[in-house]
BALO-500814 format. One line per field, with one value per residue (C-alpha): residue number from 1; residue in one letter; x, y, z. Coordinates in steps of 0.1 Angstrom, whole numbers, plus 5000, padded with zeros to 4 digits. Last residue first. Example, Ala and Ser with C-alpha at 12.3 -4.5 7.8 and 13.67 -1.06 7.14 Angstrom:
<rovexs>
nr: 2; 1
rest: s; a
u: 5137; 5123
v: 4989; 4955
w: 5071; 5078
</rovexs>
This chain:
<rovexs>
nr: 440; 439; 438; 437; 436; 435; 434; 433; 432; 431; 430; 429; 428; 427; 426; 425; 424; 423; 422; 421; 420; 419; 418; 417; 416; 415; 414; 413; 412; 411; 410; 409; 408; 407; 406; 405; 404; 403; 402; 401; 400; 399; 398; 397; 396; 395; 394; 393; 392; 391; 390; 389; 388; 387; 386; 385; 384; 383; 382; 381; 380; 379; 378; 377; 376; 375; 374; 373; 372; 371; 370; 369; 368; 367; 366; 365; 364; 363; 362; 361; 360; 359; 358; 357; 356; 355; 354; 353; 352; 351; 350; 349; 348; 347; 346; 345; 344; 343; 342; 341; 340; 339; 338; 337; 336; 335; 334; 333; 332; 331; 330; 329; 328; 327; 326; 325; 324; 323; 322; 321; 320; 319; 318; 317; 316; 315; 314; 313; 312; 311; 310; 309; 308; 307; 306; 305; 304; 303; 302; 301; 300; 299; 298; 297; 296; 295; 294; 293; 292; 291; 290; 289; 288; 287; 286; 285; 284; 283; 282; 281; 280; 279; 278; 277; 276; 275; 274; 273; 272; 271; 270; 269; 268; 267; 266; 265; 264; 263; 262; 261; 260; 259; 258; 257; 256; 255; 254; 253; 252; 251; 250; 249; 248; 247; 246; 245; 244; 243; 242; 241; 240; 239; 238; 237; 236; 235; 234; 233; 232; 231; 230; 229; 228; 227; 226; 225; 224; 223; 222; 221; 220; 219; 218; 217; 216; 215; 214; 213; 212; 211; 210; 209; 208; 207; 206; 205; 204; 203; 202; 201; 200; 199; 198; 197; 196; 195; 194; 193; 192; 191; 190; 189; 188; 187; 186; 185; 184; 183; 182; 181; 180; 179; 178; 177; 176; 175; 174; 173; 172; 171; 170; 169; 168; 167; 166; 165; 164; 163; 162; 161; 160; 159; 158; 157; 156; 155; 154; 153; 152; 151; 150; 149; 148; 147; 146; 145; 144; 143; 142; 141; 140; 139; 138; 137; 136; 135; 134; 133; 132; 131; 130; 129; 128; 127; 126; 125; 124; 123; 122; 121; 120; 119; 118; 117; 116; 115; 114; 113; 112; 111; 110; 109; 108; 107; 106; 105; 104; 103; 102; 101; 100; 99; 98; 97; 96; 95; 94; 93; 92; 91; 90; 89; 88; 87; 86; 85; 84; 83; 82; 81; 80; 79; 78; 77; 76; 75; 74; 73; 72; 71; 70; 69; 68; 67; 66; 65; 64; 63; 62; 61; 60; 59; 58; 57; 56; 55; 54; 53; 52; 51; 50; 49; 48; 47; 46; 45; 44; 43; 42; 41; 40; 39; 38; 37; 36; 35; 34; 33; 32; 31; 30; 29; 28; 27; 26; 25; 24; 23; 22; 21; 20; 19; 18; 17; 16; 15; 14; 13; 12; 11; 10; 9; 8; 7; 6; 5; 4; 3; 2; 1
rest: x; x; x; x; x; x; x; x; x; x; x; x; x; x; x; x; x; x; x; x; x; x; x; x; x; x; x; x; x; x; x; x; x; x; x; x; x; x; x; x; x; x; x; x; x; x; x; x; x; x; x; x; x; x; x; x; x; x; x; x; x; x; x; x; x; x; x; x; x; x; x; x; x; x; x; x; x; x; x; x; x; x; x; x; x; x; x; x; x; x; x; x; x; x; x; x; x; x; x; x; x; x; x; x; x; x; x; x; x; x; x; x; x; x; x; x; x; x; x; x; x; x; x; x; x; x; x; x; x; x; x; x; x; x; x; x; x; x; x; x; x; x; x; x; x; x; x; x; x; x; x; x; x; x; x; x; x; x; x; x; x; x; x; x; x; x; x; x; x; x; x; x; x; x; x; x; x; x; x; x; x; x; x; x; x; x; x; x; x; x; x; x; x; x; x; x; x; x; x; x; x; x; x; x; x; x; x; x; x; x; x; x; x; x; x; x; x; x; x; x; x; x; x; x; x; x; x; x; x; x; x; x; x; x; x; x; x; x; x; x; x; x; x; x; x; x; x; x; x; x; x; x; x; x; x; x; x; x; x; x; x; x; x; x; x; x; x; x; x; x; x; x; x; x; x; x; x; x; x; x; x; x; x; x; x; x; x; x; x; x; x; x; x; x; x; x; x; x; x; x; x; x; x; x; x; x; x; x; x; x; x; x; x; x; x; x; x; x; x; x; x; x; x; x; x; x; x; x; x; x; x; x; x; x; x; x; x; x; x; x; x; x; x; x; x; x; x; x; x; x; x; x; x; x; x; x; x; x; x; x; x; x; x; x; x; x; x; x; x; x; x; x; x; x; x; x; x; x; x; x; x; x; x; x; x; x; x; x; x; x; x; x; x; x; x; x; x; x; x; x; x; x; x; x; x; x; x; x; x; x; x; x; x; x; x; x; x; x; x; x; x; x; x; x; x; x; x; x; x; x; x; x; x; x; x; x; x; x; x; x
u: 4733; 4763; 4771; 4758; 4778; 4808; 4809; 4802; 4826; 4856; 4849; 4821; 4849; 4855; 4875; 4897; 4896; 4910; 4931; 4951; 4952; 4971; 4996; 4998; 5005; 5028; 5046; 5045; 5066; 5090; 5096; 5124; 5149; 5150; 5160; 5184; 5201; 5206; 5226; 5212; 5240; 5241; 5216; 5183; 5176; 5188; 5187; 5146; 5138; 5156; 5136; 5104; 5108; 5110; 5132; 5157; 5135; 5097; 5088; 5069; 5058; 5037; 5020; 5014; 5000; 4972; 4963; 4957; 4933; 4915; 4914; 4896; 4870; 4861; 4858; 4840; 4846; 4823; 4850; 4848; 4856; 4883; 4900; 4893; 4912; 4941; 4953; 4953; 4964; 4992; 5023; 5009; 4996; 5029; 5053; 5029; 5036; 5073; 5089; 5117; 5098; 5065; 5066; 5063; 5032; 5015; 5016; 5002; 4978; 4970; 4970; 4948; 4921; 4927; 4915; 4889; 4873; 4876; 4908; 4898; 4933; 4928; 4893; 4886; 4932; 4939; 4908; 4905; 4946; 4941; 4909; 4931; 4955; 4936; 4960; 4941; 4936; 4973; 4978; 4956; 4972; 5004; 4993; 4968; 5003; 5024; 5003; 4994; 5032; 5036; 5012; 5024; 5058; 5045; 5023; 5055; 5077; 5052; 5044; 5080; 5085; 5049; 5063; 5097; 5090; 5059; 5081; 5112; 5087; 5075; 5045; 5054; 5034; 5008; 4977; 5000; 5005; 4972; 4955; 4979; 4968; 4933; 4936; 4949; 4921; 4895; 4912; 4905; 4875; 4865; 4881; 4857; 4826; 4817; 4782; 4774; 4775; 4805; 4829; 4819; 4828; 4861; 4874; 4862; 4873; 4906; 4916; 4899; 4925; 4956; 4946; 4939; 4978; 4981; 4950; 4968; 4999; 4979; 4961; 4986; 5010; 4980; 4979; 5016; 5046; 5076; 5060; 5058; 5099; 5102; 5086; 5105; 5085; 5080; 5103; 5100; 5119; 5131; 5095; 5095; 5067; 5041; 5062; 5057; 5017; 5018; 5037; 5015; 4983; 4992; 5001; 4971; 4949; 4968; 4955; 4921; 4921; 4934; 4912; 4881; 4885; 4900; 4864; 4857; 4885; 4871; 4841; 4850; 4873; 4845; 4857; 4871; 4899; 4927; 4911; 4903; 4938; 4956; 4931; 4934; 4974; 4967; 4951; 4927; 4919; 4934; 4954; 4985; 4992; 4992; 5023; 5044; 5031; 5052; 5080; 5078; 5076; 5099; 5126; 5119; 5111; 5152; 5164; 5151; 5138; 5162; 5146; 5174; 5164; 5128; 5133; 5158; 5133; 5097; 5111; 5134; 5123; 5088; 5080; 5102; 5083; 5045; 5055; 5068; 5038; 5015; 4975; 4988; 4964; 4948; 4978; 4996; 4965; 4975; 5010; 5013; 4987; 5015; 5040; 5018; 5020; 5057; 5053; 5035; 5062; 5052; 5024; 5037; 5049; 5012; 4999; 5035; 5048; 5017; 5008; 5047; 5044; 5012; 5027; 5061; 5033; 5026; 5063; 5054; 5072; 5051; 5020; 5024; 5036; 5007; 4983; 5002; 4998; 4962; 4963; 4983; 4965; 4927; 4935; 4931; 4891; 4886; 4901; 4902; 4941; 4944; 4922; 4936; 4974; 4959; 4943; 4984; 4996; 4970; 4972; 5010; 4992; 4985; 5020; 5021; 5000; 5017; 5052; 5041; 5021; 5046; 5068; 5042; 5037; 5074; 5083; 5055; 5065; 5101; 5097; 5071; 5093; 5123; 5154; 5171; 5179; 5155; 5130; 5141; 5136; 5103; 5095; 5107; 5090; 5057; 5058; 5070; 5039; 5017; 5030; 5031; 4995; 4984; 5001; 5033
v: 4990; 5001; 5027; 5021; 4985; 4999; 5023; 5003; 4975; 4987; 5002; 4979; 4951; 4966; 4936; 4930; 4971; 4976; 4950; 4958; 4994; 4980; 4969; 4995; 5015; 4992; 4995; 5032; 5031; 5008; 5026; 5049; 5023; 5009; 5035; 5051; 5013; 5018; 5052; 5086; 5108; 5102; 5111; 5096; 5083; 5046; 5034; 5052; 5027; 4999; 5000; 5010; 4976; 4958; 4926; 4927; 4942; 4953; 4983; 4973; 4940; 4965; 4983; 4946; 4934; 4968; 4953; 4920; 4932; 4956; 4924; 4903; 4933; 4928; 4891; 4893; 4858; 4831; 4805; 4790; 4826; 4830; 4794; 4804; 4835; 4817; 4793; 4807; 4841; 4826; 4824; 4855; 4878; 4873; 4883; 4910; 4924; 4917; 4890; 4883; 4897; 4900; 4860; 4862; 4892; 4875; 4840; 4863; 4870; 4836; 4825; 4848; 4842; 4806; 4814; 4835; 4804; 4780; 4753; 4719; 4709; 4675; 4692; 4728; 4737; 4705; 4700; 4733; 4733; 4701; 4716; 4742; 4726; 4705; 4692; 4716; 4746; 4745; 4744; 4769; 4791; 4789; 4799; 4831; 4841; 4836; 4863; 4885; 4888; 4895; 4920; 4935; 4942; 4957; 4983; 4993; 4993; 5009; 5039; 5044; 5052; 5068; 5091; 5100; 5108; 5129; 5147; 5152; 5164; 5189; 5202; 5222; 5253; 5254; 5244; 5218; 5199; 5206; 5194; 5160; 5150; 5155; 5132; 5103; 5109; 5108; 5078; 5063; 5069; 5057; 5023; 5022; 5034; 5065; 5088; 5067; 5092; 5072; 5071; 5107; 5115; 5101; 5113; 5153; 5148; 5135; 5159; 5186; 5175; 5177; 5211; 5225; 5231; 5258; 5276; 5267; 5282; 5313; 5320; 5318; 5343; 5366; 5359; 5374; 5351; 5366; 5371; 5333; 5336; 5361; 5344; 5310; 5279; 5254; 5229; 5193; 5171; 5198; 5198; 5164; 5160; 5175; 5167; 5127; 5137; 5156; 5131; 5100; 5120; 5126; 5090; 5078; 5100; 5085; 5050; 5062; 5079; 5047; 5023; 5050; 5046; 5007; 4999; 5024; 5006; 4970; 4980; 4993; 4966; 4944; 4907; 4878; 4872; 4872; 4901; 4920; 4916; 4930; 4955; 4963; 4966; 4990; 5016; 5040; 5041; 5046; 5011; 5004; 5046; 5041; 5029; 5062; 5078; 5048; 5057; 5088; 5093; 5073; 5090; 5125; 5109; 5092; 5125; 5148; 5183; 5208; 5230; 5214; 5182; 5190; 5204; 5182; 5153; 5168; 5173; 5143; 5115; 5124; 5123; 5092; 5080; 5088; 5078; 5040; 5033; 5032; 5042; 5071; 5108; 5094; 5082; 5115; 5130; 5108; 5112; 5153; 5149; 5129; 5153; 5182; 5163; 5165; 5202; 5207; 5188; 5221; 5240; 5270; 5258; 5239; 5266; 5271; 5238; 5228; 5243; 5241; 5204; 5203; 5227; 5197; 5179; 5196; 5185; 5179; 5147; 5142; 5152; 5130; 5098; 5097; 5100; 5070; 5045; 5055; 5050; 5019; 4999; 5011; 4988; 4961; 4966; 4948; 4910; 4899; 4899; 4886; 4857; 4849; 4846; 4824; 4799; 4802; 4792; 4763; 4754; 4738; 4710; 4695; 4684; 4664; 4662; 4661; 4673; 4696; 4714; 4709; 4729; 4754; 4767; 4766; 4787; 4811; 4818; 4820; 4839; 4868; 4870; 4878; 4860; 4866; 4833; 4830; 4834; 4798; 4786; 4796; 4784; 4746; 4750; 4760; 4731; 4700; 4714; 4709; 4678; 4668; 4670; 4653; 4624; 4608
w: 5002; 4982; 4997; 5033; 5032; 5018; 5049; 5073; 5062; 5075; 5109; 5114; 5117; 5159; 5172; 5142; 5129; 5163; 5168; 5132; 5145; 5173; 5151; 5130; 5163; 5173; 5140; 5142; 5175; 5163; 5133; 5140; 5159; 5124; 5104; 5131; 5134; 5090; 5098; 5092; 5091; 5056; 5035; 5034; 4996; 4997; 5036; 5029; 5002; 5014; 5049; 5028; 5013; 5047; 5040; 5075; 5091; 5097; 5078; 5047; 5062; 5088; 5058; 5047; 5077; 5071; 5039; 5051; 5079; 5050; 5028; 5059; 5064; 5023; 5023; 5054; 5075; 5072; 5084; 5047; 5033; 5053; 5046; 5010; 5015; 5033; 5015; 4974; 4998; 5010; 4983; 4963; 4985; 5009; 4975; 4967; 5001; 5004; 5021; 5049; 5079; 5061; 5061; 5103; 5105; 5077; 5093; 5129; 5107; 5100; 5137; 5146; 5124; 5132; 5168; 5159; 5138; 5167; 5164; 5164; 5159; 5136; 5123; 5127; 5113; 5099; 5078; 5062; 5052; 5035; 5014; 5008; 4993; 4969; 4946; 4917; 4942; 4941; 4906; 4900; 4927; 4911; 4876; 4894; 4912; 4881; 4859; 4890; 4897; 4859; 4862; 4892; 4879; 4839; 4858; 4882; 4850; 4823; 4852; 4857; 4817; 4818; 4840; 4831; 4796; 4804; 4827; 4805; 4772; 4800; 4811; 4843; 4835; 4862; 4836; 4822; 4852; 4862; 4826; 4832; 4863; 4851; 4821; 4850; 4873; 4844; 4836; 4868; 4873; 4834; 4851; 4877; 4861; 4858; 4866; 4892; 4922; 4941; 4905; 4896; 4931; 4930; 4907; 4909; 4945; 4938; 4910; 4934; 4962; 4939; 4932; 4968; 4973; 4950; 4965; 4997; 4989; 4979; 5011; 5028; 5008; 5011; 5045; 5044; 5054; 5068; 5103; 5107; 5094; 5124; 5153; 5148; 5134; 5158; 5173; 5170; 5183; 5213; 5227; 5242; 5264; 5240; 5212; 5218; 5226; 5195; 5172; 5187; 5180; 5142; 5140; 5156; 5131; 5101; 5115; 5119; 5086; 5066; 5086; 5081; 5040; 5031; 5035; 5009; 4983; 4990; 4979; 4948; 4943; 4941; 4957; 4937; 4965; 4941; 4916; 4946; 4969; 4936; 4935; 4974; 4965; 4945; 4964; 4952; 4983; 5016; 5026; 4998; 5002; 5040; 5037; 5031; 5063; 5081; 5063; 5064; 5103; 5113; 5094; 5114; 5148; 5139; 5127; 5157; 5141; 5139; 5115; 5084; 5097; 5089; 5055; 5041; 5053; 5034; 4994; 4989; 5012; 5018; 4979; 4973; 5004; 4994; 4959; 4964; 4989; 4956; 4956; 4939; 4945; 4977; 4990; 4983; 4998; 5031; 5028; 5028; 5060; 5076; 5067; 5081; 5113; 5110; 5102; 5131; 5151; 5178; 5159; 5141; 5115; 5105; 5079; 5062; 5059; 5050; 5023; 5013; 5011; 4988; 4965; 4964; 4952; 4922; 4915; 4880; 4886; 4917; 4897; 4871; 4889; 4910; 4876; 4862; 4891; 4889; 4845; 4848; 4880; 4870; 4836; 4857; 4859; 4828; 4837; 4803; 4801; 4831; 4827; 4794; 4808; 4833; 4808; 4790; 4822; 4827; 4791; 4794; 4819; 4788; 4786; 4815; 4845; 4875; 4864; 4843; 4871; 4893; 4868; 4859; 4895; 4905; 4874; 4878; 4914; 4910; 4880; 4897; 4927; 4913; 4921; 4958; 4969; 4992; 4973; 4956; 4991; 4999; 4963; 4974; 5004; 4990; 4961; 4988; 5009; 4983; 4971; 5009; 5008; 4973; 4989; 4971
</rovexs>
């Protein structure tokens, strides 16, 4: 048998075993050390453990715990429910002002997490019983946290991008600021969207009455955005030793982490149950992705071993003779078709061994091609029947929201995340300026 149909005897067979609805991480692993047996013999047994080593000595994985950690703070020390009322107050007014204040909500929460899993649990229980309860339209409503929710794995520090680093060997750093101006431009669209939409629709999204504006003092204001202006500092205080050279990745990122826990216990809401809760969730997500990154960097030795990529090379500029845009194209479009039925780790895992050397040989930016991947994988999180945020948001809205209102809600967000992706593909200074000042 050929060293190509090997390859594509290995994919299929784990395509299936996803299918059937075990974890990704095992079906992964297993399907990458038992070709590898299989080939080689026993001493293909030291690939998994070499892999196990690389992870383990790969320094800058310690940014997943202590970022994933410092979300989890201040949503369980509801410091974001501060953020929420800032805005709820400062953008009534406007019509779907508080809908575009949602979408602000979701950027800092991105900012402060780097995890889609926070922006929506945080949407989900303190921002929807707000806006249904003002009469704004339930399916505009749902839309718009979910798609907010994803641009946690896109504006920095965002996990997914680290995951995407350590695969694609690329400075996480750098990926991080290119993920910057995508992130805002695609929160931008969505804020335009919901006032254009509002604009013509007025009864989705009705302003604050008269009398509960008049019930708020500017000293009540002003002190709602004091609260609110904590979670920002964290990030600025983070990020800025990080940008200015005074810390190094990781030292970032436990800075961020120390300082989530100072606010929490600076406004009071220091508990035994909120420490408990949060390192508990924080020990499961960090525990999930390194298992994934565990069986990923397994399978992908295996696969670099039969020479898969080499294989994929020659069919797409040789047999097909394909132009290097072209087979961009088509491998986003491959995104765009496994995000139907597969998460974004899941997608990461199986393609990225194929596709990032592909990239790479093309003469493609590393970094612009991680942001393009990125922003498939905000689209894989609300395209059905497998879009995560899909589950997410069928399991914590209540129940007049039916599973056809979640998924008539993000159609229009998907085409904007869509047409972001043409953006940031036709225009790749938008990514990559930014790094590139930086870091020279």
């Amino acid at each position: 048998m050929s060293y190509d149909l090997i390859a594509l005897l290995m994919f299929s067979s784990m395509m299936v075993l996803l299918l059937t609805g075990q974890r990704v991480f095992a079906v992964i692993g297993f399907v990458g050390a038992a070709s590898a047996l299989l080939l080689w013999g026993d001493g293909s047994a030291q690939m998994s453990f070499s892999a196990a080593m690389k992870l383990m000595k790969w320094y800058p994985l310690l940014t997943l715990p202590l970022f994933v950690f410092m979300g989890y703070m201040l949503a369980e020390s509801r410091i974001a429910d501060d953020l929420y009322r800032m805005f709820h107050v400062w953008m009534g007014p406007v019509r779907g002002g508080l809908a575009i204040g949602t979408i602000l909500l979701m950027v800092i929460i991105s900012a402060i997490n780097g995890l889609s899993v926070a922006g929506m649990a945080v949407g989900a229980t303190i921002a929807m019983p707000e806006l249904l309860r003002r009469g704004y339209d339930k399916i505009m409503v749902t839309g718009v946290i979910q798609a907010g929710s994803t641009l946690g794995i896109l504006v920095p520090p965002s996990v997914v991008l680290v995951l995407y680093g350590m695969i694609a060997r690329q400075p996480v750093g750098h990926l991080w600021m290119a993920g910057v101006f995508p992130g805002l431009l695609m929160a931008a669209l969505f804020i335009l969207y919901i006032v254009i939409r509002n604009g013509f629709q007025p009864h989705l999204g009705p302003p604050l009455s008269k009398e509960e504006r008049a019930s708020y003092s500017w000293s009540d204001k002003f002190a709602l955005l004091r609260a609110g202006i904590i979670p920002l500092a964290i990030f600025v205080s983070m990020t800025g030793l990080f940008l200015t050279g005074v810390t190094s990745l990781v030292e970032s990122s436990a800075v961020g982490a120390t300082a989530s826990i100072v606010a929490a216990i600076a406004r009071g809401r220091m508990t035994w149950k909120v420490l408990h809760d949060t390192t508990r969730k924080t020990l499961a997500i960090s525990c999930m992705f390194m298992w994934i990154i565990l069986a990923a960097l397994c399978f992908g030795a295996v696969f670099d071993g039969l020479g898969a990529v080499k294989s994929i090379e020659q069919l797409f500029l040789a047999d097909l003779g394909l132009d290097r845009w072209t087979v961009l194209i088509l491998m986003q479009l491959t995104f765009l078709i496994l995000g139907v039925f597969l998460d974004d780790t899941a997608m990461l895992v199986i393609v990225a061994p194929l596709f990032i050397p592909l990239a790479a040989e093309l003469d493609f930016n590393l970094i612009w091609y991680g942001v393009l991947y990125t922003i498939t994988c905000q689209v894989a999180y609300l395209t059905p029947p497998f879009g995560y945020n899909l589950f997410l948001m069928r399991s914590m809205a209540p129940p007049e929201i039916t599973l056809p209102d979640i998924y008539r809600s993000i159609v229009p967000f998907v085409a904007l995340m869509i047409f972001t992706l043409i953006i940031i593909g036709a225009f790749p200074g938008i990514a990559t300026w930014l790094p590139d000042y930086f870091y020279g």
